[in-house]
PLY file of the C-alpha trace (Angstrom):
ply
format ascii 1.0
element vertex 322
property float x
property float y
property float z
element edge 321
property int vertex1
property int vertex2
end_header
121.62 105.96 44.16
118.70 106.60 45.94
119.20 109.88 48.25
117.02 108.61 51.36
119.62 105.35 52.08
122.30 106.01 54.31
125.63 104.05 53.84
126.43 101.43 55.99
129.30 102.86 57.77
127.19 105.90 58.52
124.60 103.57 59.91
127.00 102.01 61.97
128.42 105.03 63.49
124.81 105.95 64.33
123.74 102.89 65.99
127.03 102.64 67.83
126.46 106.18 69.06
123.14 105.46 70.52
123.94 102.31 72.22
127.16 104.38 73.75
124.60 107.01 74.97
121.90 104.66 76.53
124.88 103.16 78.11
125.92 106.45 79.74
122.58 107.02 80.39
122.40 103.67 82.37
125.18 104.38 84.23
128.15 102.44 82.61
130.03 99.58 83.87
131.67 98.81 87.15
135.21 101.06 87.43
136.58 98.57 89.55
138.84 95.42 88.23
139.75 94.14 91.89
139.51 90.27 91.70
137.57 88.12 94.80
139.68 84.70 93.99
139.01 82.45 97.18
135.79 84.42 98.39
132.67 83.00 98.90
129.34 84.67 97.79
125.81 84.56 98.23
123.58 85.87 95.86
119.89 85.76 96.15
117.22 85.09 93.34
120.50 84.43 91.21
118.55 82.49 88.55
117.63 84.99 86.75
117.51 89.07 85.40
119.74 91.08 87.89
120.68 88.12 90.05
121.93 85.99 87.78
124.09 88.34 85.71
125.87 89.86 89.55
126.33 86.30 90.17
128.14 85.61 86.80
130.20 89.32 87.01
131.60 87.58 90.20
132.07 83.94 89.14
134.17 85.76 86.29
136.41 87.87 89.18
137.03 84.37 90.78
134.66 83.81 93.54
133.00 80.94 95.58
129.62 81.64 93.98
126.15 80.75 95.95
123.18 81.02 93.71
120.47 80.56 96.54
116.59 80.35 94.71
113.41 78.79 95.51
113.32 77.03 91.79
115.67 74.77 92.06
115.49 73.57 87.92
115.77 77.10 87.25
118.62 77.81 89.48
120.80 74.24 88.29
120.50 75.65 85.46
121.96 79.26 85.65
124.81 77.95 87.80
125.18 75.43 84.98
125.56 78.82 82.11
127.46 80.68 84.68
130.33 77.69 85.00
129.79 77.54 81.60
130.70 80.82 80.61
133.04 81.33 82.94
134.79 78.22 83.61
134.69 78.64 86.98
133.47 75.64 88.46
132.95 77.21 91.94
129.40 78.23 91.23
126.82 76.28 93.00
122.82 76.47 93.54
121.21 76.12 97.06
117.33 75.93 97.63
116.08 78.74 98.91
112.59 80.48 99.65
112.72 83.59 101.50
108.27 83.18 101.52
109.32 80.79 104.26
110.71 80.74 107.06
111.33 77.60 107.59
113.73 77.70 104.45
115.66 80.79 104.99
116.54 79.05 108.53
117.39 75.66 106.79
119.67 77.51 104.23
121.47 79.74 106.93
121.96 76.14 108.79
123.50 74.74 105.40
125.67 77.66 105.06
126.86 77.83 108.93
127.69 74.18 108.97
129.23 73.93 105.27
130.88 76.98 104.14
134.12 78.16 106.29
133.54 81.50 105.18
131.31 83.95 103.80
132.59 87.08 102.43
130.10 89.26 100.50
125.76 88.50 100.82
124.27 89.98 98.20
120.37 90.44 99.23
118.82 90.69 95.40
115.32 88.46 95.20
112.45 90.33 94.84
108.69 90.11 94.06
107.17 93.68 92.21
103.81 94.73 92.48
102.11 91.34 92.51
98.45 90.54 93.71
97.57 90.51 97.59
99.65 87.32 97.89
100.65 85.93 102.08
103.72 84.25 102.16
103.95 80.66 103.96
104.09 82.35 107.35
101.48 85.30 106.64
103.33 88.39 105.69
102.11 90.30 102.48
104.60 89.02 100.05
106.32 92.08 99.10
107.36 93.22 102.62
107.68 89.36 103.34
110.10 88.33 100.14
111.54 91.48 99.84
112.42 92.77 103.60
111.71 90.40 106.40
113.04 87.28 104.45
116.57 89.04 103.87
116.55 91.00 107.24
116.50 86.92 108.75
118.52 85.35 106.63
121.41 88.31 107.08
120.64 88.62 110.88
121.20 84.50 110.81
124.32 84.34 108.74
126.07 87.64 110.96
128.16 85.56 112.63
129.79 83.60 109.87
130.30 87.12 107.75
131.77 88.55 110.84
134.37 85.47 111.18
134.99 86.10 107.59
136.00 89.76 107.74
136.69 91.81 105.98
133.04 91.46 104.29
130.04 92.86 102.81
126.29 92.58 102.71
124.92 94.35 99.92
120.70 94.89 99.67
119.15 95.64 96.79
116.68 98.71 97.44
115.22 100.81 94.35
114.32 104.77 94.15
110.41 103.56 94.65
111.80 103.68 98.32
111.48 107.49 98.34
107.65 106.84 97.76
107.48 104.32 100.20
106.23 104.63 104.15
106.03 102.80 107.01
102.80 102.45 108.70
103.12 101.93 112.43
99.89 100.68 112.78
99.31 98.41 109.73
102.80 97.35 108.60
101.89 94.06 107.19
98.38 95.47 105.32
96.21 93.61 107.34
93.87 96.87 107.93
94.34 98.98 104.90
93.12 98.46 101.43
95.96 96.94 99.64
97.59 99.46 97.35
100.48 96.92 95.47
102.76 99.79 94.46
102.65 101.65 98.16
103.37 97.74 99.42
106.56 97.94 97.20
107.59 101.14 98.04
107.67 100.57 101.62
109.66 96.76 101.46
112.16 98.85 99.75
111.96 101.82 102.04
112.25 99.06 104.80
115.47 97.46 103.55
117.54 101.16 103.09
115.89 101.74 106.75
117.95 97.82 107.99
120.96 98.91 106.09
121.49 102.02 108.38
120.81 100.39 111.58
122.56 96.85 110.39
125.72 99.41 109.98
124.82 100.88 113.37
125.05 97.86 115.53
128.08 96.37 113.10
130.16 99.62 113.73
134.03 97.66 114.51
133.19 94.36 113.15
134.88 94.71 109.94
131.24 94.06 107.99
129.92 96.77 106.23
126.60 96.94 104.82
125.17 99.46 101.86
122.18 99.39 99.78
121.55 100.68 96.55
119.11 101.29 93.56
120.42 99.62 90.15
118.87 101.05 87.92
115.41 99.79 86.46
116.07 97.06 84.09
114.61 94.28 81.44
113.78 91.58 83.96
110.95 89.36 84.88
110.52 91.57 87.85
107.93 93.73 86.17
106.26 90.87 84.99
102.80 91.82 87.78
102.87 95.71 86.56
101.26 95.04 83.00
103.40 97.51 81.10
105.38 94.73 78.63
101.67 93.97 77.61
100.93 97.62 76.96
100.49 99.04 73.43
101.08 102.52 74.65
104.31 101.33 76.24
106.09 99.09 73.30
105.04 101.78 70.94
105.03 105.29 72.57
107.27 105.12 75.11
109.52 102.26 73.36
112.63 104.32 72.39
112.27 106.24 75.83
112.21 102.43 77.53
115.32 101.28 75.02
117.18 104.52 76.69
116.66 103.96 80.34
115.97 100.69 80.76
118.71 98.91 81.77
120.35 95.44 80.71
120.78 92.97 83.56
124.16 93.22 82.64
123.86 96.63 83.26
121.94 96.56 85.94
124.49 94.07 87.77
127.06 96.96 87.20
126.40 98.56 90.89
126.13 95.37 93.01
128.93 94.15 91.48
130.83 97.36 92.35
129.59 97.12 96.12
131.09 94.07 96.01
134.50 94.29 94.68
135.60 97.99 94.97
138.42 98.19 97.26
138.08 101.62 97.66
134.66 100.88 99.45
136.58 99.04 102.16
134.97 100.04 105.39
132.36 102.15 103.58
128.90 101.19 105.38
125.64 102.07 105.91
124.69 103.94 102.73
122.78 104.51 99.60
123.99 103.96 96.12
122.06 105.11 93.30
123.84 103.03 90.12
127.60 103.64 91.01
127.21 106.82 92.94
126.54 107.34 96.38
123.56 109.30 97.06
121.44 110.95 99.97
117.94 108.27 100.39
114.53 109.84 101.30
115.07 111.47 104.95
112.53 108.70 106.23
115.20 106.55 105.49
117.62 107.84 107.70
115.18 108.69 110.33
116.89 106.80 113.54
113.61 106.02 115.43
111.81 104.32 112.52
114.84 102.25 111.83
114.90 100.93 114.97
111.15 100.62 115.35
111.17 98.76 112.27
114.41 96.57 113.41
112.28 95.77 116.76
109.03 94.66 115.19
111.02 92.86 112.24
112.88 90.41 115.03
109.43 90.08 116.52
107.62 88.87 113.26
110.18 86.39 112.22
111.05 85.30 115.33
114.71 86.46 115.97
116.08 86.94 119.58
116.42 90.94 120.14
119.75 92.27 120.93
0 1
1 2
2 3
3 4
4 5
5 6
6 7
7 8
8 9
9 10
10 11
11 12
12 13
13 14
14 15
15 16
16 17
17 18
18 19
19 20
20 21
21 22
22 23
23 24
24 25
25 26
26 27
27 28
28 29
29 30
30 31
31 32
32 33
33 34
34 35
35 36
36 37
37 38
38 39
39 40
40 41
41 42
42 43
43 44
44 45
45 46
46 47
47 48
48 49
49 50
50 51
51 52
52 53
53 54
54 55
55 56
56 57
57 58
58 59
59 60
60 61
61 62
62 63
63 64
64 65
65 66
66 67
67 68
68 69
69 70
70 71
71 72
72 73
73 74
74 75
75 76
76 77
77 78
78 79
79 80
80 81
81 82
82 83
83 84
84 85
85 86
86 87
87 88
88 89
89 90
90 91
91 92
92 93
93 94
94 95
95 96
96 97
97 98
98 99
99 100
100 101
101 102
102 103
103 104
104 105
105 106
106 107
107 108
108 109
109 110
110 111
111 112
112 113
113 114
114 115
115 116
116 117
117 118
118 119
119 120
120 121
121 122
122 123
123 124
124 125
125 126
126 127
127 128
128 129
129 130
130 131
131 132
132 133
133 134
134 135
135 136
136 137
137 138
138 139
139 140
140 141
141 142
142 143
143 144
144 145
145 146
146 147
147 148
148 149
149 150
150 151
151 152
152 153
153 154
154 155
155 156
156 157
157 158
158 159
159 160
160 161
161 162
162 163
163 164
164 165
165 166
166 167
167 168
168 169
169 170
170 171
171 172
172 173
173 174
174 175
175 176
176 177
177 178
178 179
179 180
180 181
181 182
182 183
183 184
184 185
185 186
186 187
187 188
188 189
189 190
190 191
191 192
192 193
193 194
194 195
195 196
196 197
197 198
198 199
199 200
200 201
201 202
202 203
203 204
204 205
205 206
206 207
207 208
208 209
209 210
210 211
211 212
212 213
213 214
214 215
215 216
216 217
217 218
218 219
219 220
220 221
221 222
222 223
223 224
224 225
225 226
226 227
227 228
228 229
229 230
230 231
231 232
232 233
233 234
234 235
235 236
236 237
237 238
238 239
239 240
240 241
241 242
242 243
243 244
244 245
245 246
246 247
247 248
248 249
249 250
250 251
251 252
252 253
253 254
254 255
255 256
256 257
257 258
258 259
259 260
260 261
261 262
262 263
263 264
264 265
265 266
266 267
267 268
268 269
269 270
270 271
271 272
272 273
273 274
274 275
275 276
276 277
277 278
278 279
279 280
280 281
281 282
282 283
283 284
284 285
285 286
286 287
287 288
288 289
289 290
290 291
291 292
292 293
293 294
294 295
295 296
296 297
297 298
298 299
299 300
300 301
301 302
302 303
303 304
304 305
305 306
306 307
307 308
308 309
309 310
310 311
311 312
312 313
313 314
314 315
315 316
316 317
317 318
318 319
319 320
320 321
C-alpha cells in the first residue's frame, strides 16, 4: 500500500471536519424553529443568492411568501423551485423595480389593495459596486436600489404592517456600513468623483441609519424594525467587483474564500432568524451581525444624521413628511 493515500474513512472525517468548521466560521444556522403558518411575507430581490434562499427558509416554516423582483422570468421561476421544494403553494412573484419609482408605488398599491395582511418585509435587493449607473428617476443606483427604493416602499406599506401587528421589517445592511459616510452636501454623487465602493458603503450606512429612526417613530405600534449584516456570501452580488475573475483570488486566497464565504443558505441564516425568533418579539431598532446583535459604527447611531437623512430621503422620493 502506498504510504502517501489516506483511507477513505479518514478522508471523510477530514472533509466533514472542515465543512463543520467553515460552518462555525459562517455563523451556523438559525436557533430558532418557531413556525409563521398564515403570515404573509415580502421578500425583495427573492430570485436569487440571499433572497431567494430567506424566501424558501420561510416558505418551508409555512408562510404567505412574496417574491417581489424586477425580472419577472427570473422571479416565476424561483417561486416555481421554492413551491417546488417546499410544497407550499403560497409562494408567489410580484414585479418589482426599486430603480423606479413609479414601480415601488405600483407594487405597494398591489399589496395595500390585495393582501389583508403583511407580517414580516424583508428589505434584501441590492446592487454592489457597479459602474456610475442613475436609476429611472436619477439617483446613483446604489443609494437609489439599495436605500431610497426600500426606505419608500417600507414608508408606503407602514400602514398595512402596522394593521398586521405584531410584525417585522427586516433591512439588509452589511459591515461595509462602518466604512461608509454620509455627505451632506453631495449625497447623491452629483459633485464628487464617483468612488463605487464609498457609494456602497454609505447606501448601507444609510439603511442601519432608517432602521434606528424607523424604530424611533414606530415606538408602540407593535412593528419592530432591525437590520443586520449576513455574512458575505457566493452570490451574483459581487458580480461588478471583478474578484470571481481574479487569478490571485481563485488561487491564493481560494481556501481563505471557501472558509468565510458564506452559502446563500447560510447567508439566509440571520434574516431568517429576524424573522421568526420569538424571542425577538418587540426587539427593534438594532444591528445584527450574522445571529448576534452587535454595536454599528457610531455614525450609525448618530440621532441628527438619521434624521437629516430621513428628511432629505422623503424629499427625494417624494413622500409626505411626518
Amino acid at each position: 500500500m502506498n504510504r502517501y493515500l489516506v483511507p477513505a474513512s479518514l478522508l471523510g472525517t477530514a472533509v466533514g471536519g472542515a465543512v463543520l468548521l467553515r460552518d462555525y466560521v459562517a455563523g451556523g444556522t438559525c436557533p430558532s424553529k418557531a413556525t409563521i403558518q398564515g403570515k404573509t411575507v415580502i421578500v425583495t430581490g427573492a430570485n436569487t443568492g440571499i433572497g431567494k434562499q430567506t424566501a424558501l427558509e420561510l416558505a418551508r416554516r409555512g408562510g404567505n411568501i412574496i417574491l417581489a423582483c424586477r425580472d419577472m422570468e427570473k422571479c416565476e421561476a424561483a417561486a416555481k423551485d421554492i413551491r417546488g421544494e417546499t410544497l407550499n403553494h403560497r409562494v408567489n412573484a410580484r414585479h418589482l423595480d426599486l430603480a423606479s419609482l413609479k414601480s415601488i408605488r405600483e407594487f405597494a398599491a398591489k399589496i395595500i389593495e390585495e393582501e389583508e395582511r403583511v407580517h414580516v418585509l424583508v428589505n434584501n435587493a441590492a446592487v454592489m459596486r457597479c459602474p456610475h449607473w442613475t436609476t429611472e428617476d436619477g439617483f446613483e443606483m446604489q443609494l437609489g436600489v439599495n436605500y431610497l427604493g426600500h426606505f419608500l416602499l417600507t414608508n408606503l406599506l407602514l400602514d398595512k404592517l402596522k394593521a398586521s401587528a405584531p410584525s417585522r421589517v427586516i433591512n439588509l445592511s452589511s459591515l461595509a456600513h462602518i466604512a461608509g459616510h454620509i455627505d451632506f452636501d453631495d449625497l447623491n454623487w452629483e459633485k464628487r468623483k464617483y468612488d463605487t465602493k464609498a457609494a456602497y458603503c454609505q447606501s448601507k450606512l444609510a439603511l442601519v441609519l432608517f432602521t434606528k429612526e424607523l424604530s424611533r417613530r414606530l415606538q408602540g405600534t407593535g412593528v419592530t424594525v432591525n437590520a443586520l449584516h449576513p455574512g458575505v456570501a457566493r452570490t451574483e452580488l459581487g458580480r461588478h467587483t471583478g474578484m470571481h475573475k481574479s487569478a490571485f483570488s481563485s488561487f491564493t486566497l481560494g481556501p481563505i474564500f471557501w472558509l468565510l464565504v458564506k452559502s446563500p443558505e447560510l447567508a439566509a441564516q440571520p434574516s431568517t432568524y429576524l424573522a421568526v425568533a420569538e424571542e425577538l418579539e418587540g426587539i427593534s431598532g438594532k444591528y445584527f451581525d450574522g445571529l448576534k446583535e452587535k454595536a454599528p459604527a457610531p455614525e450609525a447611531e448618530d440621532e441628527e444624521v438619521a434624521r437629516w437623512l430621513w428628511a432629505e430621503s422623503a424629499r427625494l422620493v417624494g413622500l409626505e413628511m411626518s
